[in-house]
C-alpha positions, 0 to 999 in steps of 0.5 A: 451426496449431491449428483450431477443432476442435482448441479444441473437442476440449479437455479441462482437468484441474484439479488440487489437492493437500494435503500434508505439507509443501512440498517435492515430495521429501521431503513426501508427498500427503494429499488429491487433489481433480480437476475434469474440464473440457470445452472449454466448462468443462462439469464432466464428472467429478470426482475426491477422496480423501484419501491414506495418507501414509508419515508423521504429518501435522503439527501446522501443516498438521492447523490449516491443511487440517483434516485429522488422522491419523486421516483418513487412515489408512483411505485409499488408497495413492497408487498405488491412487489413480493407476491411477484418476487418470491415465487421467482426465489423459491428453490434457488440460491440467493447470490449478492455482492455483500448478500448479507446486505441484501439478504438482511432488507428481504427478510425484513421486507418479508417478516413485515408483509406476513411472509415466512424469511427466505431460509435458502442457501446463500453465496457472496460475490465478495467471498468468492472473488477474494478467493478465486481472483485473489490479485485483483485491486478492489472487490467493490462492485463498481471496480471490478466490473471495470475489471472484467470489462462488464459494462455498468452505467449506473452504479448504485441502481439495483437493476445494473447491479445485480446484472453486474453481480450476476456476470461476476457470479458466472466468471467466478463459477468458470474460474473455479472449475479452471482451477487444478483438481488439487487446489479445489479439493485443498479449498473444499477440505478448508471450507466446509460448514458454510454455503460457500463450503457447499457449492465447494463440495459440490464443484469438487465431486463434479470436478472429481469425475471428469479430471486428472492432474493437468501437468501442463498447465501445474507443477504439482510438488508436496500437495501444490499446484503451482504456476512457477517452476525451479528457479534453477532453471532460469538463465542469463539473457545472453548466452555466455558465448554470445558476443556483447551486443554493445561492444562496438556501439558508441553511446551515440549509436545506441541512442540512434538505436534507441530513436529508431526503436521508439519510431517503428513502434510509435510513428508519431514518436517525439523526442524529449530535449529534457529526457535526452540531456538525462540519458546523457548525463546518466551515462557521463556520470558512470563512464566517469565514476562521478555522482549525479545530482539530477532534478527531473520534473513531470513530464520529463520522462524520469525513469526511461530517463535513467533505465536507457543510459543504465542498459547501455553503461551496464551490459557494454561494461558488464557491470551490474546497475542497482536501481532503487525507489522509494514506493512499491507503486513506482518499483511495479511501475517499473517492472510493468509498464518502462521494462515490458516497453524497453524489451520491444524497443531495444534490439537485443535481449537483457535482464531486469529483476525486482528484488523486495525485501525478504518479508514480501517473499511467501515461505513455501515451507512455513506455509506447507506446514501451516495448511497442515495445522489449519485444521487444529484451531483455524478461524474462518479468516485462516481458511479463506486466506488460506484458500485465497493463497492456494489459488495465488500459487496456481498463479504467481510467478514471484511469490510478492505478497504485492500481489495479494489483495488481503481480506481483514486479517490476512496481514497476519496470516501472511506474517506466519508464512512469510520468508525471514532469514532466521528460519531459513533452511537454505539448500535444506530445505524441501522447497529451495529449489522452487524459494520465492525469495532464492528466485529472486535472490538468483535472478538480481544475481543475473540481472543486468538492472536490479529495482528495489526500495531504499529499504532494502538498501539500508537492510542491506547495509544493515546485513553486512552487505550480504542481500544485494548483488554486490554494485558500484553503480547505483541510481536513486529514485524518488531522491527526496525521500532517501534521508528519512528512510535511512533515518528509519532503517538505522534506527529501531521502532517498537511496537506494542504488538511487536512482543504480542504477536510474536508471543501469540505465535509461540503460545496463544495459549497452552493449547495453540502457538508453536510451542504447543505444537512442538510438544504435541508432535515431538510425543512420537518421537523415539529419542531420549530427550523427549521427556525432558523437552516435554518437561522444558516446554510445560515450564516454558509455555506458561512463562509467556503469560506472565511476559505479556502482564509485564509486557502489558504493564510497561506499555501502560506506564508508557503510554500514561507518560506519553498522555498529554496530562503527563507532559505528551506534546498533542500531535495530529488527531488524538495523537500524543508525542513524549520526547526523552532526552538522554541524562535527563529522564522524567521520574517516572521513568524508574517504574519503567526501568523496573518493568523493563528490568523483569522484562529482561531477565524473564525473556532472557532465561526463556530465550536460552532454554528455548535457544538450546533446545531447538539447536538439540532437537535440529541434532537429533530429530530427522523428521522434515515436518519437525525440522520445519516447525524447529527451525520456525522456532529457531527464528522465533526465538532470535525474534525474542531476542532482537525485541529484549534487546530493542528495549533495553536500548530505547528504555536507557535512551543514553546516547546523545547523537539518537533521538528517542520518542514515545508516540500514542493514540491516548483512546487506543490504549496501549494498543497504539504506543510506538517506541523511536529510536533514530538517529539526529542526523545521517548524513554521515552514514549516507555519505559512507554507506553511498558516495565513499564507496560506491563509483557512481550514484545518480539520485534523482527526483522532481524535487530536489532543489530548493530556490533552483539550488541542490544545497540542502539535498547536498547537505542531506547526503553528506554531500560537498558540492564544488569539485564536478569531478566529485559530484555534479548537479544538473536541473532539467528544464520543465517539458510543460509550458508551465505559464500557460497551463497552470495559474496560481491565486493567492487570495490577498484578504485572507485571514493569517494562520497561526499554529495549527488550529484555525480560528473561525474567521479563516475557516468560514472563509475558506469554506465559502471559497472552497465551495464556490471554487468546486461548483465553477469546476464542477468538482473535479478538485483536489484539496491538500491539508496539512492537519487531518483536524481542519480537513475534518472540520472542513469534510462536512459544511463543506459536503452539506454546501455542495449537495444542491450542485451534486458535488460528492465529497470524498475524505482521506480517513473519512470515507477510506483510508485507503489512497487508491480506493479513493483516488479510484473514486474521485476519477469514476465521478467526476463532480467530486471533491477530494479532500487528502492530507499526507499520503496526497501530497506526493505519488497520486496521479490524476492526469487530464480533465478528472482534476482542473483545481487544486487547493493548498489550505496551509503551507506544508510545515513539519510540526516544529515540536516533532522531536525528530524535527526539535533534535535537527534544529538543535544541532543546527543551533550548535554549529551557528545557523538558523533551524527554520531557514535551513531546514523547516522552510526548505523541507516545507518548499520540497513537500510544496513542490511535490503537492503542485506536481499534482496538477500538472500530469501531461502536456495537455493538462491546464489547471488552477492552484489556489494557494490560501496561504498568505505567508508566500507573499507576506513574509520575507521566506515567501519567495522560496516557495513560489521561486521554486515552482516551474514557472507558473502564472501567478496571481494574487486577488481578493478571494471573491475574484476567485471564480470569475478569474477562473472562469476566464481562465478554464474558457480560454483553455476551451477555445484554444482547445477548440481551434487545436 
């Protein structure tokens, strides 16, 4: 037993190391940094110096750390420098940011001096912030010390960082001793052979001494220290016998009330003439039951733009208002930032809720019941996603997994323990009352203004309308968008891990999964039919061996149909697309049909027997864990159900208004194959769904129009256009001064592109320019491509030609996947390249000087042989018109448009945008794109002009900003 006098004679060494490279064996140390901690995390000694390596330091890693030759090259051995450092190590605890890292270079650096490893206890920063701040974006040192407000300077300096490491150590010490004695002893009883385990045992017993349950800071129910209360505790915001705070005001007045909140909180507030014409607009669409087609750019003021009109018609009228968004970030964007303002603006109270999807919502029962199996069978990424949630309940409010950053495996963990209808206990259920979800649910129920998403508007639909508030009055956002999610949401997607994840969830194997579970814990039981589910569950266990062979077997054959030596079109960067058309199936596809076959009648006799045992047991089983596990079950198996049906449905692709495609990763093996089934055209459904049975529908979004008319967004939305009194059209007017802060260049000797690979004249050239433009901008430049093949064949002579300037490259898929990561990047170094495609060409938002260039490499066409872009294009050649102007060209303008947004962010911003696409001025379709842009200048030059027009340009914005 460890007692208080040994916590108190602790001694922490916080370590960083820079190197020259990664691996341990082969790269040397160029920079030791070393905070000495006492148990108190008082700083007692400290320890830099850089290290003489046996080798040059490279070009990568002089532009990451800084740190050159010539720094090094009066520095101390690194045996010189360990006769100082290990005496300072000895009886303390290594900490690091990643300390096998660092811990990995010290023992290297020891066993090379002669010296014995250093064998102590060691603990990571990174471990310990995923557990303990389980809600924060990033856990890269340099973003989380921004986090914390920790001041770090230089990033990438062993001595910075290790002061940064050691006040991050400390916040993560005072955050674990804050936490409720119940959630420590939960995560001690989690983690315990390991370091972290250690320090956990050892806060714990000190914790144990000094504390009891603190009911005023927890709601302690079933073992769980919670933030959120009841949910039947929450109200309305008004008082049902308060009087309407709108009844009497004119929607004049209240736009005077509006005014005159905005001034007393912001003095030097202005109005916005665009925003204004929006609120009234918004507010005649609903006091008029008519739709509202309304294109709003940067600047305007969008989403006040609609919120502010949607309060007033909705608590004057008493009439619920659905607001949807295409993107999370846009609906947190909402409830953070525009709600939080309005409540200090307005002078009365009123309700908003955000309402997800169920998936987003945690299942307190189904996690209640997964920490009780933990201990069975749980791998170390269980326990600390485990920990990491047990610490989130002690926090949250809303139980949204958006709030969760996950570690490598989370994902899956959350899938276990997320609310699905299926197994929902509803007012059974020992946790109903405190139901992330039901809250949610009760709270839209309460609303005056409900956010989501457009899924959860076509789930919604898809459910028989039975999620949502009931509404007639409905604003969509990020507009653009909505077709292709109802596309989505009204067909199906398959994928190969679809069945595995769920077979694995019901039995791994004959030990683990539900199944095994089950029959373990129904051996207690005293009723009759335990011999008999026993012997029905030893029956069925096996049988999802052999439906994952088969499962196996057909996504084999699958992909092999898909490969590009079968027929499989080549897509972006290993990907294959395989079109089926319904009466016309290629031969192979009988062996498929067979397997699908097997498939089906296996999965069918399995989901009967499985169906009408865990309705017997629910009969005559009382106990509430067991209740909890058979109901788990009882969604499962309508899971099971839903994937033998979604197959069957796709392998008999035989109906003709569906579009039916195979896509895969041919390196990936099955493991990547994706089963769509979509329909061609849902304009129908859209119309249906929204404009013939809603009053009011207001979509609105920056790119809405095309050549300054709504005709194709109309025609996506099943939408006549004509009578106002059905449907109006509104185009506000750009609040920036467009002419003068943005500047188009048009290289006029480019080489044209044909297809989707470039020829290696356009690519020389383009990289010549692209380089010369980032060293006239010191960086600060985004680059959009619309083939991940050419931004890697640009990402590195591109990144070798910038070195000397000290320009950083940053690729999409490259350096990360993740977009915020890197956009987190490019705006902490401001001589930065950022090379994106897809995801960067809409919702990135990179506003004032972190971005002046952007460049657009080719024009955003969607790749003509996409079988969803082919089966379009046919049923516009049947009824007389031409696919590529009246859909490719203007979906290309919409996507071009919401790429040019990115330069442009507020009033103050001034920017270039070069265009080396030749086609908008060489072909007749040209004008639709640069017609459709806020009026920008343009202009079109030889591309060696390029920099010295720039100059120009970026000079005049300085001396104009110098007499402003």
């Amino acid at each position: 037993m460890i007692g208080e006098e040994d916590r108190l004679s602790m001694n922490y060494a916080v370590l960083d190391v820079e190197t020259t490279g990664t691996n341990a064996s082969e790269d040397d140390l160029i920079q030791i940094g070393l905070v000495l901690m006492d148990e108190e995390f008082n700083v007692v000694q400290t320890l830099s110096s850089f290290v003489r390596p046996s080798r040059g330091i490279p070009a990568f890693i002089t532009q990451l750390t800084g740190i050159d030759d010539e720094m090094v090259r009066d520095a101390p051995e690194p045996d010189e420098l360990l006769l100082e450092l290990i005496p300072l190590l000895d009886d303390a605890v290594l900490v690091g940011h990643n300390v096998g890292f660092d811990a990995g270079f010290l023992n290297m650096a020891l066993d090379r001096a002669g010296y014995s490893p250093f064998a102590g206890r060691r603990l990571d920063t990174v471990e310990l912030l995923r557990m303990l701040f389980p809600s924060l974006p990033s856990y890269q040192l340099g973003a989380v010390s921004e986090q914390f407000g920790i001041r770090h300077d230089q990033h990438h300096r062993a001595d910075s960082d290790a002061m940064a490491t050691a006040i991050l150590f400390s916040e993560c010490l005072k955050k674990l001793r804050s936490l409720p004695l119940l959630t420590v002893e939960h995560l001690a009883s989690f983690i315990r052979d390991s370091d972290l385990g250690w320090l956990l045992a050892l806060e714990l017993e000190a914790k144990q001494l000094l504390s009891a349950l603190d009911t005023d800071s927890h709601k302690y129910y079933r073992g769980v220290a919670m933030s959120a209360g009841d949910w039947t505790e929450e109200e309305s915001a008004r008082e049902e016998e308060q009087a309407n705070p709108l009844a009497d005001a004119s929607f004049e007045d209240y736009l005077e009330m509006v005014k005159t909140g905005f001034e007393t909180l912001f003095p030097d507030y202005e109005e916005r003439e665009a925003q204004t014409t929006m609120f009234r607009e918004v507010n005649d669409a609903f006091e008029n039951s008519r739709h509202l087609l309304i294109e709003a750019g940067t600047g305007t003021g969008k989403s006040l733009g609609y919120l502010i009109p949607s309060l007033y018609f909705g608590i004057k009228n008493e009439r619920k208002i659905v607001i949807s968004t295409h993107t999370i970030n846009l609906q947190e964007q909402l409830r953070q930032r525009d709600l939080p303002l309005l409540r200090d603006v307005l002078p009365f109270k009123f309700r908003a809720s955000v309402f997800k999807g169920r998936g987003n919502y945690m299942c307190l029962r189904k996690f209640e019941t997964r920490l009780q199996t933990l201990e069975l069978a749980a791998g170390s990424e269980e326990r600390q996603t485990a920990s990491q949630m047990l610490v989130w309940l002690g926090e949250t409010e809303t139980g949204d997994q958006e709030e969760l950053n996950f570690g490598n495996r989370g994902a899956e963990f959350w899938n276990t323990v997320s609310s699905d209808a299926d197994s929902c206990l509803n007012r059974a259920c020992p946790w109903f009352k405190r139901c992330f979800y039901h809250r949610a649910k009760q709270e839209s129920n309460l609303a005056d203004i409900v956010i989501t998403n457009h899924s959860l508007l076509f789930t919604d639909i898809r459910a028989d309308h039975r999620l949502l508030p009931s509404y007639e009055y409905l604003v969509i956002d990020e507009g653009h968008q909505l077709e292709e999610v109802a596309g989505k949401h009204l067909g199906q997607q398959l994928g190969f891990y679809g069945f595995l994840n769920l077979a694995n969830r019901l039995a791994k194997d004959s030990r683990n999964g539900l199944l095994p579970q089950l029959r373990m814990q129904i051996q207690g039981e005293d009723a009759d039919e335990v011999a008999k589910w026993t012997e029905q569950l030893d029956e069925v266990i096996p049988r999802f061996g052999s439906l994952k062979d088969t499962w196996e077997k057909l996504f084999e054959l699958l992909q092999a149909l898909a490969s590009p030596s079968a027929g499989g079109g080549a897509a972006e960067a290993g990907q294959t697309i395989l079109r089926l058309k319904p009466g016309a199936l290629p031969k192979a596809w009988e062996a498929i049909e067979f397997e699908e076959s097997l498939f089906f009648k296996e999965m069918n006799q399995v989901v009967k027997v499985l169906d009408k045992m865990s309705s017997d047991m629910k009969d005559k089983l009382d106990d509430l864990s067991l209740q909890g596990m058979i109901t788990d079950l009882a969604g499962a198996v309508k899971d099971a159900g839903r994937i033998r049906d979604e197959l069957k449905v796709f392998v008999r692709a035989d109906k003709p208004e569906m579009v039916y495609w195979i896509e895969s990763y041919q390196s990936a093996r099955t493991k990547s194959v994706q089963l769509h089934t979509v329909p061609a055209d849902v304009s129908a459904q859209i119309r249906e769904h929204f404009f013939d049975s809603k009053k009011s529908v207001v979509i609105t979004s920056a790119t809405l129009t095309v050549q300054k008319t709504f005709q194709y967004a109309a025609e996506q939305f099943g939408l006549k256009l004509g009578d106002e009194r059905q449907a109006r059209t509104v185009q506000l007017p750009s609040p920036f001064q467009h002419r003068s802060q943005a500047l188009v260049m048009i290289p006029r000797d480019f080489p044209k592109v044909k297809g989707a690979a470039a020829d290696p004249a356009y690519m020389d050239k383009l990289l010549g320019s692209l380089a010369a433009a980032a060293v006239e901008t010191g960086g600060r430049m985004l680059v959009l491509f619309t083939s991940y093949r050419m931004l890697k064949e640009v990402y590195e002579p591109l990144k070798e030609a910038l070195a000397g300037a000290g320009i950083q490259v940053l690729g999409q898929g490259v350096d990360s996947s993740n977009r915020s990561k890197l956009t987190r990047l490019f705006r902490q170094q401001p001589a930065s390249v950022l090379l994106g495609t897809s995801s960067f060409w809409e919702g990135v938002d990179i506003p004032g000087d972190a971005l002046v260039c952007l460049a657009i490499v080719r024009l955003p066409f969607q790749p003509p042989n996409h079988p969803l872009q082919e089966a379009k294009a046919e049923l516009l050649q049947e009824a007389g018109h031409n696919p590529f102007m009246k859909l490719s060209v203007p979906q290309a303008v919409i996507r071009f448009k919401q790429g040019f947004g990115r330069l442009i962010r507020t009033s103050r911003d001034k920017g270039i945008v070069l265009l080396y696409d030749t086609r908008v001025i060489d072909t007749f379709y040209g004008k639709h794109f640069l017609y459709s842009l806020p009026g920008p200048k343009i202009e079109t030059m030889h591309a060696e002009q390029f920099t010295s027009r720039m100059r120009e340009w970026l000079q005049d914005e300085a001396k104009g900003a110098e007499q402003r």
